[in-house]
C-alpha positions as CSV (number, residue, x, y, z in Angstrom):
1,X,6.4,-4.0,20.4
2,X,7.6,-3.4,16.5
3,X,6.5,-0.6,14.7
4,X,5.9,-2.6,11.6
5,X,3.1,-5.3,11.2
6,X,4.3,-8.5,11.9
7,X,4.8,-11.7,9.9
8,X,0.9,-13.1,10.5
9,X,-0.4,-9.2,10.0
10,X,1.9,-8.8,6.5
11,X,0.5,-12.5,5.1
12,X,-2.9,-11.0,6.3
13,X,-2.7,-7.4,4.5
14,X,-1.9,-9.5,1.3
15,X,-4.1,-11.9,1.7
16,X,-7.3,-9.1,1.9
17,X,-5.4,-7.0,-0.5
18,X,-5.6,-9.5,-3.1
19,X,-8.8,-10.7,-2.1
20,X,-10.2,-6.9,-2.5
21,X,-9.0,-6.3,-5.7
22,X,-10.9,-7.7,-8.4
23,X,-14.2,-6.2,-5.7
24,X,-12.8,-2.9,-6.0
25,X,-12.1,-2.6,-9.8
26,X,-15.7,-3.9,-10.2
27,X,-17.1,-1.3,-8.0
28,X,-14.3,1.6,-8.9
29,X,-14.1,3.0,-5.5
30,X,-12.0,2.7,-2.3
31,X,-14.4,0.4,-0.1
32,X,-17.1,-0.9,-1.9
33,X,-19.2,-2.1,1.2
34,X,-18.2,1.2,3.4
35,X,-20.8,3.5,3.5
36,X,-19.4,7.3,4.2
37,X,-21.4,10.0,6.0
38,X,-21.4,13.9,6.0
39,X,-21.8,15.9,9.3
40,X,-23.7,18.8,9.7
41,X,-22.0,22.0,10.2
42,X,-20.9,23.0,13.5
43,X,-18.8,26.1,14.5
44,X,-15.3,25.0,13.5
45,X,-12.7,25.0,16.1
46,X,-9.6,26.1,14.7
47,X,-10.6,29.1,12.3
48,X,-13.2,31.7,13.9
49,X,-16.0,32.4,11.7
50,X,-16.3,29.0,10.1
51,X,-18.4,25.6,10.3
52,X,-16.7,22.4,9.8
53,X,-18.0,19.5,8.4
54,X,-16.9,16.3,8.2
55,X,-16.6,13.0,6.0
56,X,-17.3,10.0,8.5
57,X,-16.7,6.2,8.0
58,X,-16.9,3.5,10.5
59,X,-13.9,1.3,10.5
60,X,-14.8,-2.4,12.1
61,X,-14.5,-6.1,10.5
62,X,-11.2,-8.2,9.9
63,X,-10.2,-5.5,7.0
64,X,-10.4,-2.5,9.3
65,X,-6.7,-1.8,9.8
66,X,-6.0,-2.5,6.1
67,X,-8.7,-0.1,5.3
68,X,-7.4,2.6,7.2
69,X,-4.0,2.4,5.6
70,X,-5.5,3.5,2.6
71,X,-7.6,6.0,4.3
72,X,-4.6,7.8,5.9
73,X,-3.3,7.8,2.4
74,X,-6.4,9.9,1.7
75,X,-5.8,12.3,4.3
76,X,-8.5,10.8,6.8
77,X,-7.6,10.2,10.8
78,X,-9.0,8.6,13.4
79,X,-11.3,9.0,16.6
80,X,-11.9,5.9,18.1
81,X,-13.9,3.0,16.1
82,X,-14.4,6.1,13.3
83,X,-12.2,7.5,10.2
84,X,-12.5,11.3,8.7
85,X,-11.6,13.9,7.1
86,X,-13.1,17.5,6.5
87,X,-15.6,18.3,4.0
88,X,-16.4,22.0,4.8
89,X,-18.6,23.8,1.8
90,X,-16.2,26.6,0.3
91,X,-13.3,25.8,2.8
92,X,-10.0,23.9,2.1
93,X,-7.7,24.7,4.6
94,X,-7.2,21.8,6.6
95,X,-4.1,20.1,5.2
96,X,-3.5,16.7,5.4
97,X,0.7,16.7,6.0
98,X,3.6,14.4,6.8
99,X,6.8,13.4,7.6
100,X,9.0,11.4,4.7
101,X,11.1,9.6,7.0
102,X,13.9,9.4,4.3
103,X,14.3,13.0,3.4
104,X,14.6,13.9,7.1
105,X,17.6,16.1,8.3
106,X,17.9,17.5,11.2
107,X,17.7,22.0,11.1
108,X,19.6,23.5,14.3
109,X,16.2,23.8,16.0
110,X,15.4,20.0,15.8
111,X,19.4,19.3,17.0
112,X,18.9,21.8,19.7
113,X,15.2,20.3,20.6
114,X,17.3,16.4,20.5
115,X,19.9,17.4,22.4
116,X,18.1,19.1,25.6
117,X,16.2,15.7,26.2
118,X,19.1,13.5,25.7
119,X,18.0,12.3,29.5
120,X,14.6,10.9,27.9
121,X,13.7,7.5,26.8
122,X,10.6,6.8,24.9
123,X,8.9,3.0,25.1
124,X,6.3,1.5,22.6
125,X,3.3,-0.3,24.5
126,X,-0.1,-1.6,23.9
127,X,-2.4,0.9,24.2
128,X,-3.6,0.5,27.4
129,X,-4.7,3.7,29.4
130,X,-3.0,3.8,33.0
131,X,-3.7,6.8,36.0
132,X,-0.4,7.8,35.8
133,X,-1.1,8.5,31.8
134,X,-4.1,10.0,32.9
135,X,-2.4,12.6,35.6
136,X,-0.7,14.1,33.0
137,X,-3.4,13.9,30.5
138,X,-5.1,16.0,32.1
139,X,-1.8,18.5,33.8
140,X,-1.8,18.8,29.9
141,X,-5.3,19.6,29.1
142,X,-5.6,22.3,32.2
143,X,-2.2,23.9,30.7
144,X,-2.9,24.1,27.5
145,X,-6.7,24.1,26.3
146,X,-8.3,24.0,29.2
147,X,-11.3,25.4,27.0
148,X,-11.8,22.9,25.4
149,X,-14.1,19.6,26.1
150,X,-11.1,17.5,26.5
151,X,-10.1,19.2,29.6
152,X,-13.1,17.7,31.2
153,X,-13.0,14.2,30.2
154,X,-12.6,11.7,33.4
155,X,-11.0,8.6,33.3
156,X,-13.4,6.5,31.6
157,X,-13.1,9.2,28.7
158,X,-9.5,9.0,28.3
159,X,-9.2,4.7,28.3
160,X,-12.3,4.8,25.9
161,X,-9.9,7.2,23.6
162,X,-6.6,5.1,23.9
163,X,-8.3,1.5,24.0
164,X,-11.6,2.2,21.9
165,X,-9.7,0.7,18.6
166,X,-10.3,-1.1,15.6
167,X,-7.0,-0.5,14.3
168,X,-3.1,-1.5,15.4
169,X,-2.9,1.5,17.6
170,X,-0.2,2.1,20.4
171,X,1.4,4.3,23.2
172,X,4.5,5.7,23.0
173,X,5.7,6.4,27.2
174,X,8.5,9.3,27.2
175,X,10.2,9.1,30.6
176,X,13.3,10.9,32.2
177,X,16.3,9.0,34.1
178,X,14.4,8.7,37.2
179,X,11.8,7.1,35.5
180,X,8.9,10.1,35.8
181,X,6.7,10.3,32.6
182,X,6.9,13.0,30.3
183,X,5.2,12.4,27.9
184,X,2.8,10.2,26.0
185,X,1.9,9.8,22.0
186,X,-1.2,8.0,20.7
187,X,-0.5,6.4,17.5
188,X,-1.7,4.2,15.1
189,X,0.9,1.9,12.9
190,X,0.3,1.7,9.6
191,X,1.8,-0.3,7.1
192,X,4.0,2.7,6.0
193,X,5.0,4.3,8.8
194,X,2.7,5.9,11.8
195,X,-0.2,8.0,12.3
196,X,0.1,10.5,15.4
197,X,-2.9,10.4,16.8
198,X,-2.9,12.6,19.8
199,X,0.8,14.0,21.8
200,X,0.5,15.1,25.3
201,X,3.6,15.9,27.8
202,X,4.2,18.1,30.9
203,X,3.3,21.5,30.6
204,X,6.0,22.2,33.5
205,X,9.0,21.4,31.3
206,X,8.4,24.0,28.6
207,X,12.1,24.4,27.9
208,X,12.5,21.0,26.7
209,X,9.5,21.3,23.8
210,X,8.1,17.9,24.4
211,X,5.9,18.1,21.9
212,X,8.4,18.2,19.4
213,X,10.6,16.0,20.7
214,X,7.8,13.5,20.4
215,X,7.1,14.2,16.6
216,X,11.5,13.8,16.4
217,X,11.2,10.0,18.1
218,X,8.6,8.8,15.9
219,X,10.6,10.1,13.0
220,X,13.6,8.3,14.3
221,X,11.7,4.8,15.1
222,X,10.7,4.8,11.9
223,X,14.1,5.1,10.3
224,X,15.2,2.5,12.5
225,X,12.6,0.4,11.4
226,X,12.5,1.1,7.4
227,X,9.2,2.9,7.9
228,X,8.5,5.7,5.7
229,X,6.1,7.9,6.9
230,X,5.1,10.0,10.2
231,X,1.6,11.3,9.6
232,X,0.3,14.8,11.4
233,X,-2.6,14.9,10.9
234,X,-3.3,18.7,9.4
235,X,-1.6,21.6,8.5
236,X,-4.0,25.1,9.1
237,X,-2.0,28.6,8.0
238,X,-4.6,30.4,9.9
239,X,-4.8,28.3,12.9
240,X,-1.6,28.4,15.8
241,X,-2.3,25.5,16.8
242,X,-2.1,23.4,13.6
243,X,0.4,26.2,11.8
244,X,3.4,24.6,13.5
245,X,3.7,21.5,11.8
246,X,5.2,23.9,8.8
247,X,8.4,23.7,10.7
248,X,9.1,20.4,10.7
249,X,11.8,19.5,7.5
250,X,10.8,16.9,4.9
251,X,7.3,17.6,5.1
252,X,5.0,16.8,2.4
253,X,1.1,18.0,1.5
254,X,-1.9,16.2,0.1
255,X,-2.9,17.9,-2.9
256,X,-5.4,17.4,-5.6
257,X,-5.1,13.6,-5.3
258,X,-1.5,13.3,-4.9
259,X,1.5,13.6,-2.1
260,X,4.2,16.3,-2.9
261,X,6.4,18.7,-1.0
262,X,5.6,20.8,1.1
263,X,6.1,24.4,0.4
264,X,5.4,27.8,1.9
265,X,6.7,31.5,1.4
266,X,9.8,30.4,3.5
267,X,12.5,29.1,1.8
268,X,12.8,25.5,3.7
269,X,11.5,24.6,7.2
270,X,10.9,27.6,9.5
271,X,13.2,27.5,12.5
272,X,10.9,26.7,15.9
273,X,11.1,29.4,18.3
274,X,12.8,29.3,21.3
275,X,10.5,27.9,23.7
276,X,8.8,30.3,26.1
277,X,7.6,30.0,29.7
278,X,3.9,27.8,29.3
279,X,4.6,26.7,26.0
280,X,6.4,22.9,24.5
């Protein structure tokens, strides 16, 4: 499997893109025939204190994975047949970030993170949900947030979040020498790099920060493949879990319309700590 579209999906992109045009400068507006939908306010996971909101669009229809490239663009992800983005009333703190492919060097925490799983192999599939993806779905879940609703999804849960897509989505399969899986990234492809959707590994190996190392393949299938851009998802200062992806070097920021570099009070990438027991 290739990260980039193939010869038929290219011809196709084109094809709607120029069919789209002369609609869209009529209409002025990303999707003319998408209608977009506000949430109502529910206590917001990542930052005590606050509601979230959120900006919903069903994706479906031959144009759905073309649409979505432009709605990554945007700053919107994806949960299953649905794009969005947040829309919270007096709140702008979730980031949209990511990865330009080109500008990426290595920082001695990335080499260091590269060369402990030198012994791993990572393999792009169809996404296609298996038990043995499961198992350590839900090792991960336990490990790592086991308050949140995720940690009780069964089965059925977890293939309707891998295979419930409109879009060109696929699983990356991390595995050691003798063959055990490690880990496992959700992505969609885009037609300028890839969207990572959702990264989950053993929570037994936390010397080896699988969940970086996962962010560092993508980066380097994409070079490989003249690709772009790896997209995080977003960036929260005041949340742990989100405030990591600061770390990573050539990252960039969605601002006011427009991609540009990211910065913070830190002169270049912060270094990522040396991983502790529990955490990767």
């Amino acid at each position: 499997m290739d990260l980039r579209p193939g010869a038929e999906n290219r011809q196709k992109r084109e094809w709607l893109r120029r069919d789209a045009r002369p609609a869209l400068a009529k209409e002025g507006s990303l999707a003319p025939f998408r209608q977009f939908f506000a949430t109502s306010p529910v206590s917001c996971p990542y930052i005590v204190g606050r509601a979230e909101r959120k900006l919903i669009v069903e994706l479906g229809g031959n144009g759905a994975a073309l649409f979505y490239d432009d709605l990554s663009r945007a700053g919107f992800r994806r949960s299953h047949g649905f794009a969005y983005r947040p829309a919270c009333r007096g709140c702008s703190s979730c980031v949209p970030v990511r990865i330009a492919v080109d500008r990426f060097s290595h920082t001695r925490s990335t080499r260091r993170i590269r060369n402990t799983n030198r012994d791993l192999s990572g393999r792009l599939l169809a996404a296609h949900a298996t038990p043995e993806q499961f198992r350590l779905f839900s090792a991960y879940q336990r490990s790592r947030h086991n308050d949140s609703d995720m940690a009780s999804m069964s089965y059925g849960d977890y293939r309707g979040m891998v295979e419930d897509t409109p879009v060109r989505t696929a699983i990356v399969e991390s595995r050691d020498t003798s063959g055990e899986l490690l880990a496992a990234s959700l992505i969609d492809l885009l037609d300028d790099g890839v969207s990572a959707v959702y990264n989950f590994y053993d929570p037994q190996q936390p010397r080896r920060s699988l969940g970086t190392w996962s962010i560092l393949w993508l980066v380097e299938q994409c070079r490989r493949h003249g690709q772009p851009y790896v997209y995080l998802g977003y960036w929260i200062a005041d949340s742990p879990k989100m405030a990591y992806k600061a770390r990573f070097p050539a990252l960039e920021r969605l601002a006011g319309g427009a991609w540009t570099e990211f910065t913070s009070d830190a002169a270049g990438p912060l270094p990522f700590p040396p991983p502790q027991a529990g955490e990767g």
